[in-house]
Each structure stands twice: as structure tokens, then as C-alpha cells.
C-alpha positions in Angstrom: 0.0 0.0 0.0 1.1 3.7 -0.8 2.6 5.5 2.0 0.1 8.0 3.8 -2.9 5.3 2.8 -5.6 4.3 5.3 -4.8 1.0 3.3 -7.8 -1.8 2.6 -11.1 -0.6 3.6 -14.2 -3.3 4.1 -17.7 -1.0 3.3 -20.1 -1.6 5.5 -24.1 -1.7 5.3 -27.0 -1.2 7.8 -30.6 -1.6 6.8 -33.0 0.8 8.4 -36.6 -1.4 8.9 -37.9 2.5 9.7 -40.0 4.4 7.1 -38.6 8.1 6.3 -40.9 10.3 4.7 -39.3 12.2 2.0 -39.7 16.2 0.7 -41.3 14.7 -2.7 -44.2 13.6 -0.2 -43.6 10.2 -0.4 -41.7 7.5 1.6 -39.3 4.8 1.7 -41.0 2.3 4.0 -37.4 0.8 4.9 -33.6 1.3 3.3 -30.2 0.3 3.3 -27.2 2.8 3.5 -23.8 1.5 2.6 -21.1 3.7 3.8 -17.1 3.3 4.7 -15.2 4.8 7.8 -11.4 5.5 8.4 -10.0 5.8 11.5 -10.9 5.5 15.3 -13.9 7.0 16.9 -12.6 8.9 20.1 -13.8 8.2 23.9 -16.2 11.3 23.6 -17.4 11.0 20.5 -16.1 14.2 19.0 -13.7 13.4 16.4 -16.9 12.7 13.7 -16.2 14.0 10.1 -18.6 13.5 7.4 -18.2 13.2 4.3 -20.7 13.8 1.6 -20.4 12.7 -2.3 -20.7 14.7 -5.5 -23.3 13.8 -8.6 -21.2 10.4 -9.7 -19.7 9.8 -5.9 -19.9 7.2 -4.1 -18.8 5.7 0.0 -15.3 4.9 -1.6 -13.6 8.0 -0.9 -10.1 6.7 0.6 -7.9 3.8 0.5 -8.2 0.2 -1.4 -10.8 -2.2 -1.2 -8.5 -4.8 -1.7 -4.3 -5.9 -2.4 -4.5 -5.7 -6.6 -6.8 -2.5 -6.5 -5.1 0.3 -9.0 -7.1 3.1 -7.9 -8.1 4.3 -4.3 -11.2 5.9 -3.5 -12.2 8.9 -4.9 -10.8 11.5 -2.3 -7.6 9.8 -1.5 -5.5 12.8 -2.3 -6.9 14.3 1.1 -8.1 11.6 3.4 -5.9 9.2 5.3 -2.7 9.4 7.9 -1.2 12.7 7.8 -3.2 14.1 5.1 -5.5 17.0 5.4 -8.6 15.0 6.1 -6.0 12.9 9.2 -7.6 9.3 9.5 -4.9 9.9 12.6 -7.3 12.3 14.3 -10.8 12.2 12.9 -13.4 9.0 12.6 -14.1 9.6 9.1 -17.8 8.7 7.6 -18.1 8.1 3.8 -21.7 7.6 2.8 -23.4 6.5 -0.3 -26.4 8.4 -0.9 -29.9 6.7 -1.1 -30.8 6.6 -4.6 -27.3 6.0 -5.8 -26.4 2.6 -7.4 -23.3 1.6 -5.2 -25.1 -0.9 -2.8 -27.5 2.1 -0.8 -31.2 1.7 -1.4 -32.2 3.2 -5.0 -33.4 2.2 -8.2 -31.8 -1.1 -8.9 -32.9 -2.3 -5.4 -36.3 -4.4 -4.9 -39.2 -2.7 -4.1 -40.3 -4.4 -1.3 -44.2 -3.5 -2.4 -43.6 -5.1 -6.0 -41.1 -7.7 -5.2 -39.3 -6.2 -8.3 -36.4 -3.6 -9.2 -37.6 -0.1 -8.5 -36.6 1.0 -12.1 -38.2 4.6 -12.9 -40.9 4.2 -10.1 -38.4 5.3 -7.3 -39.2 8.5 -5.9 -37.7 11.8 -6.4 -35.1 13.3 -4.1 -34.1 16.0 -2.8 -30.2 17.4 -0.3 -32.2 17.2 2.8 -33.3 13.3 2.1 -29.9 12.8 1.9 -29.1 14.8 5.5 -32.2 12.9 7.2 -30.5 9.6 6.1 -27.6 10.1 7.1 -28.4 11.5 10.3 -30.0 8.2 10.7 -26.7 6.1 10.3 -25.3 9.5 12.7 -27.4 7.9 15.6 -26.8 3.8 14.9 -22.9 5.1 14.7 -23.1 6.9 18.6 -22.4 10.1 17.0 -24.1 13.5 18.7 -22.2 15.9 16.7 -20.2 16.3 13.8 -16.7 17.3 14.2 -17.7 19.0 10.9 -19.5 18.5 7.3 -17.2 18.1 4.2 -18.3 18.4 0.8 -17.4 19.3 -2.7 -20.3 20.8 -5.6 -23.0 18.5 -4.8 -21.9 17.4 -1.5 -21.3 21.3 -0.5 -24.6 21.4 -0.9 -25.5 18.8 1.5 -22.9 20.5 3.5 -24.9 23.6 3.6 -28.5 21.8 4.0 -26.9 20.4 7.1 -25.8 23.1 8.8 -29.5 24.2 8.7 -31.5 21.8 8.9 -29.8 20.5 12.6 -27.4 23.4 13.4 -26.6 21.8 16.9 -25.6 18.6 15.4 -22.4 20.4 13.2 -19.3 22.1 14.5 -17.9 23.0 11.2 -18.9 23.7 7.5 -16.6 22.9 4.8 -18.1 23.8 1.0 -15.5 22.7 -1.6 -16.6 24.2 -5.3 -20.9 24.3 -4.9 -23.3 26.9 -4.7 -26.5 28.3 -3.4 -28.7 26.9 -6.5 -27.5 26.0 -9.9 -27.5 28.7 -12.4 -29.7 28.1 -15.6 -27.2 27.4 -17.6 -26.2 24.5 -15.1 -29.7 22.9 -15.2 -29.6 23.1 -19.2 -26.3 21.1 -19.3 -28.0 18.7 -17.1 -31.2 18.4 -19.0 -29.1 17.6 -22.2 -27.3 15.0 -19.9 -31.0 13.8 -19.5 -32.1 13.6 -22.3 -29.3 12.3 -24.6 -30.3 9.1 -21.8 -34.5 9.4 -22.0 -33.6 9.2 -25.8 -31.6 6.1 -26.0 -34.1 3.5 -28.1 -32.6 1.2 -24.8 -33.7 3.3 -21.8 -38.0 2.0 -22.0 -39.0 4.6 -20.0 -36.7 4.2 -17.4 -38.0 0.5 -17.0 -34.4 -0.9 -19.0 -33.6 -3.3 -16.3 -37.3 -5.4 -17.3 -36.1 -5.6 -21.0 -32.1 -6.9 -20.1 -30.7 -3.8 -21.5 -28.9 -0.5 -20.2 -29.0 2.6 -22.1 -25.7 2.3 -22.5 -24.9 5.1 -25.5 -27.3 7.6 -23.8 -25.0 7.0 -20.5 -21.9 6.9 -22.3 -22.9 10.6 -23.8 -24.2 12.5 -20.8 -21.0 11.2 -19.3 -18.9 12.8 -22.5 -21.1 16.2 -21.6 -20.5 16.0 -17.9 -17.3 15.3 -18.2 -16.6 18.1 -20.4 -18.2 21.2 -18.4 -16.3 19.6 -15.2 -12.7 20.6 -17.3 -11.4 24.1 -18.1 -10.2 25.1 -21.8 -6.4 25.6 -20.1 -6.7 21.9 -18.2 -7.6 20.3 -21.7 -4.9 22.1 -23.4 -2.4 21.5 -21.2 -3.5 17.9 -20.7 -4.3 17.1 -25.0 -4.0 19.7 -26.8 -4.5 18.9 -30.6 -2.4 15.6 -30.3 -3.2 13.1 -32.2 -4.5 9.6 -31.3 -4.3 7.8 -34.4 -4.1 9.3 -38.3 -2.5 12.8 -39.9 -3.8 15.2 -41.5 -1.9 14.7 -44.8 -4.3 15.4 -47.9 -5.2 12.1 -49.2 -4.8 10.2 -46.2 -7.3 7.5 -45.8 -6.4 6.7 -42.0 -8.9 8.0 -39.3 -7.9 10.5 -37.6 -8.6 11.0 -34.2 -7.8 13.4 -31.5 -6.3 12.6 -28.1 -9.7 14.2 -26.3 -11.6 12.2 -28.5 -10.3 9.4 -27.1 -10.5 10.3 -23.8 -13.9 11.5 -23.7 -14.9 8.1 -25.5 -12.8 5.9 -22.8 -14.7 8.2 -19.5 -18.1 7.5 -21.5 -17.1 4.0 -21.7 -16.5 3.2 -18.2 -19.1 5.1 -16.3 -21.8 3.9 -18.8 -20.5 0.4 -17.5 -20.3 1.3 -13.9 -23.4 3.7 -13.1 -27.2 3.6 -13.6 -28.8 5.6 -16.0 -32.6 6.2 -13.4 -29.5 7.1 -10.6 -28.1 9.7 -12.9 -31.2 11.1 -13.7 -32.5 11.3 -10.1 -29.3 13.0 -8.8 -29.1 15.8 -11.3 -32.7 16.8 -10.5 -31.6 16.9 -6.9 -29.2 19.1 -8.3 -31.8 20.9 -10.0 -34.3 21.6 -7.5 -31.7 22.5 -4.7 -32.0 26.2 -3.6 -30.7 26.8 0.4 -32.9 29.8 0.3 -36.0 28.7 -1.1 -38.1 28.5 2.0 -36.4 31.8 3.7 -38.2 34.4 1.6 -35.0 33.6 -1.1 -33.0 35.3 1.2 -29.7 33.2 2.1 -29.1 35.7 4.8 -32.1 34.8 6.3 -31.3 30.6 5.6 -28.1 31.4 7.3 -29.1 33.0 10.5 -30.4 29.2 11.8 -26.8 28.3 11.2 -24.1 27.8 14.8 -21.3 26.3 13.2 -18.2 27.7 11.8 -17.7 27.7 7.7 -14.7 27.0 5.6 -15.5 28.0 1.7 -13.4 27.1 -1.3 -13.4 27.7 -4.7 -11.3 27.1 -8.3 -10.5 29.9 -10.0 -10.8 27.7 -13.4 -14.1 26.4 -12.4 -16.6 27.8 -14.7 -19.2 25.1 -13.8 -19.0 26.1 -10.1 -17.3 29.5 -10.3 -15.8 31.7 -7.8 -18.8 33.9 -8.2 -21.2 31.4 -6.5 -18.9 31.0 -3.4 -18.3 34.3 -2.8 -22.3 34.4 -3.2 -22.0 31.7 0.0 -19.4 34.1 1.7 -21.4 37.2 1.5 -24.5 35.7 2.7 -22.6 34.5 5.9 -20.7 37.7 6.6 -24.0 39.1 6.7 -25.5 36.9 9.0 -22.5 37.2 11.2 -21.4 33.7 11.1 -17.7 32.8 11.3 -16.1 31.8 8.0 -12.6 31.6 5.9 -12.9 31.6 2.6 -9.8 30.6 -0.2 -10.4 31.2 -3.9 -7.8 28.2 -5.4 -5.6 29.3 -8.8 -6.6 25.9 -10.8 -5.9 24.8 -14.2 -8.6 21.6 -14.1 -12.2 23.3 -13.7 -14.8 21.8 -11.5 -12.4 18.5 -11.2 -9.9 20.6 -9.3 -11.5 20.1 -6.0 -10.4 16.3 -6.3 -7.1 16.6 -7.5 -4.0 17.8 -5.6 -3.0 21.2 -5.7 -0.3 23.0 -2.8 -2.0 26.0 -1.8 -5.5 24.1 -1.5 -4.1 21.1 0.6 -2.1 23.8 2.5 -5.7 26.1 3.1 -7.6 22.8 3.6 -5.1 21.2 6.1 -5.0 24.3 8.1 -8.6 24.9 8.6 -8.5 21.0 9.4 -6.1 21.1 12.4 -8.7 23.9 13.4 -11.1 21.2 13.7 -8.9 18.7 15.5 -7.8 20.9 18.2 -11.5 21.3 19.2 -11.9 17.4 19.9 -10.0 15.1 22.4 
């Protein structure tokens, strides 16, 4: 294992027989949560991070699930001994989100009421289903408060919902790359996303899984559009350029060509259209959607923030046009005016929205700082 590593992890599930109503207005009469933690719960229960995933996350955010694995989980860069995120210090809590498609209840599970795979019938979602879930596995874990709430784009917002929704349950806020509600141009990227899947002759309705198919090309496409809006124009230049993966572009030449991007985007597409489910991707960008902290506080995120005890760390990407500096310094203003403690860092980036994944000095250095912050507060 790679130095700094919190080495093999073993996920772990617990099945909730407990109905939770949900904000669509309907319920999940009972549901499993699969989630993965790293490091050691302390005597007083107050080293508790959480971590919560982004669109395409998952519960395997650090180390290896076993000896041959090539990649870690998907925040490894900042979670484990000695890193930012110090597995040393903190009982770390990695969930995956009800409605996903990595072993937590959603649409590939059984319907308990049919006997068959939810498919298309499960119900909408919104952040704070997510929060009330996991404060669920919060209580079966012995946890009274969190240490503090980690997330990046979409988990920022669940970050944010949190820190609302049960102010005396988090210490500290840390929103990595989100916003307060997605700008229009956001929802329209993700309605293409949508519909290059809904359009698929293999998706049925949503009901693919009853016909032994996957809508595998619509996948692999809102995957290629995703995937591009998540990059900056400098991060794909420096990373392809106009290389070449196959041909030239001699007049008269009958070889294909093909750009280095182009097979990029094709071998992303590829994979995730192979690894996530199409009704999952659908339900968590409307969750992105329809998220909007302010909503139910007159649209005043002043007013949303005033319910809100616990400290806020705020970071952005200076490269990230999906999630730009614009709507974090939104955030910041917002909490200045409600007079709530907060540190904000605004991140020089070359790779976009992806940035907040991949490791960069000054943002480990920010991140680590505010961390220690934390740690110093627990036993």
C-alpha cells in the first residue's frame, strides 16, 4: 500500500426497517445505507467528520478495497494518515447516498411492495433526504455531533443543507466548489445530460432493467457532456491539446484520424456507462436541480443562514466555470451578513470543476489548516 494510505477498507451496510418520509411527499418504508469509515472513533465521541459525495460519488472516498486495486477511492488525495482529512485524528464517515447505485437503497434495489427492481418508479429526491439519512446512520454510529460536514459541488450542498437543517448537530462547514442553487445554464447542461439518456431507443422509459438492457450510449454521452463542463479550456490544453490519437492530417490520407480528447472522452463515457445507472443519474441531477438553500427563507440566504451555529470553511477554483468563484463568494457574502464565522480561499486551478479532487499546494495547505482547526477542538 502507498505511504500515507488508510490501506484496505471493508464497506459496510445497515438496513434501516424504519419508514422516512421524503420532501417529494412520499416514503421509503425501509432502506439500506452503505457507507465506509477511516480511522478511530474517540472516547467522547467528538472526532466525527462527514463526508458527503458529489453527482457520480460514491462511500469509496479513501484507500483500497483490496491488495491488486489500482485506484483508491475517490478522495484519497486528502483523506488518510497525515493528510488533510487525518484518519490519525478524525473518525471519518463516507456515505453513499440513497438513490445511488453503489449498494444504498435506489433504483436497482427491490421494491419491497412489487417484489421487483424499482426501475423509474423510485421516488424523487431532494439534499435534505440525503441529510435525514444520514443523520439516521449518525445515531446507529453513537455520533451527537459532527466534528464537521465536508463536501465538494454537490456534497457542498448537502454541507450547507446540514448546517441548517440540525445546526446543533455540526461544529464545522466545509463547502468545496458548490453553490447556493445551480444557475440556468447548469440545469440546461444537465437536462441535455437527460435527455441524450431518455432518448436512447434502450432506456424504455426508465424501465431498462425489465427488457435486459442499459441505455448504454445515452450514459456513455451525458458522461462525454459532464465530463466536459467539469474541465477548463487551459486543463484540456495542457492535458491534450490537438495531439493526435491515431491518423494525420496529410491530404489524401485514408487513415482516421482521431484526436487525443476524443479518445478520452470516449474511454470516460465508456467506463461510467459500464459502472453507473442511468434512473440514478437522472434522479441525482434533479436533486441538483431543485436544490435552492434559500428557497423557504423568503430567497434570502441571509435569512437561511441565521439558523446556522457552526463555523464555515469555503473554497473555490479559479478555473471552475461550472462552479465558479462567483457562486462562493455568493455563500461568503451571505454568511458575513448573518455574522457567522467563515474563511474563505479562492484556489488558482488549471482543471475546472475537477480541481477540487485533484491535488494542488495552496488548497491542501488552506484545507489542512482549517482542518487542524477542527482537530484541536476534539480530544
Amino acid at each position: 500500500m502507498p505511504e500515507q494510505s488508510v490501506g484496505i477498507v471493508t464497506p459496510q451496510s445497515h438496513h434501516f426497517a424504519q419508514p422516512i418520509e421524503l420532501a417529494c411527499g412520499r416514503s421509503l418504508m425501509q432502506y439500506d445505507l452503505v457507507y465506509e469509515t477511516y480511522g478511530k472513533l474517540n472516547s467522547d465521541c467528538s472526532n466525527a467528520i462527514l463526508i458527503c459525495h458529489a453527482l457520480s460519488g460514491h462511500h469509496h472516498a479513501a484507500g483500497y478495497h483490496h491488495e491488486n486495486e489500482t485506484k483508491p477511492g475517490w478522495w484519497n488525495s486528502y483523506i488518510g494518515p497525515g493528510k488533510p482529512i487525518d484518519s490519525d485524528q478524525f473518525y471519518i464517515v463516507s456515505v453513499n447516498n440513497i438513490g445511488g447505485c453503489h449498494g444504498s437503497t435506489g433504483p436497482k434495489s427491490i421494491n419491497p411492495e412489487t417484489g421487483t427492481p424499482w426501475q423509474n418508479d423510485f421516488p424523487l429526491l431532494r439534499c435534505r433526504d440525503w441529510v435525514n439519512t444520514q443523520r439516521e446512520l449518525m445515531k446507529v454510529l453513537g455520533i451527537q455531533q459532527w466534528a464537521a460536514v465536508i463536501g465538494g459541488s454537490l456534497g457542498g450542498m448537502q454541507a450547507m443543507r446540514w448546517a441548517l437543517e440540525y445546526p446543533d448537530e455540526v461544529r464545522h462547514c466545509v463547502v468545496i466548489a458548490s453553490a447556493l442553487k445551480l444557475s440556468a445554464q447548469n440545469i440546461a447542461f444537465n437536462e441535455v445530460a437527460r435527455q441524450s439518456i431518455s432518448s436512447d431507443p434502450n432506456f424504455h422509459s426508465g424501465y431498462y432493467m425489465s427488457h435486459n438492457v442499459i441505455p448504454k450510449q445515452g450514459l456513455r454521452l451525458a458522461r462525454m457532456i459532464g465530463h466536459i463542463t467539469y474541465l477548463s479550456e487551459d486543463g484540456m490544453g495542457q492535458k491534450f491539446g490537438r495531439e493526435l490519437k491515431t491518423g494525420n492530417f496529410s491530404l489524401g490520407n485514408d487513415e482516421v484520424v482521431e484526436f487525443e480528447v476524443e479518445s478520452y472522452l470516449r474511454y470516460q463515457g465508456d467506463v461510467f456507462s459500464g459502472s453507473f445507472d442511468a434512473n440514478t443519474y437522472i434522479l441525482m441531477t434533479k436533486a441538483l436541480d431543485f436544490f435552492d438553500l434559500a428557497r423557504e427563507y423568503n430567497d434570502d440566504p441571509v435569512e437561511a443562514f441565521s439558523n446556522a451555529t457552526c463555523s464555515f470553511l469555503v473554497v473555490s477554483f479559479t478555473s471552475d466555470w461550472r462552479f465558479s468563484p462567483e457562486r462562493s463568494r455568493e455563500i461568503v457574502d451571505a454568511l458575513v451578513a448573518a455574522r457567522k464565522p467563515v474563511s474563505y480561499a479562492e484556489i488558482e486551478a488549471d482543471f475546472g470543476h475537477d480541481a477540487f479532487l485533484i491535488s494542488n499546494e495552496r488548497y491542501e495547505k488552506v484545507f489542512r489548516a482549517y482542518m487542524q482547526r477542527v482537530a484541536g477542538e476534539t480530544v
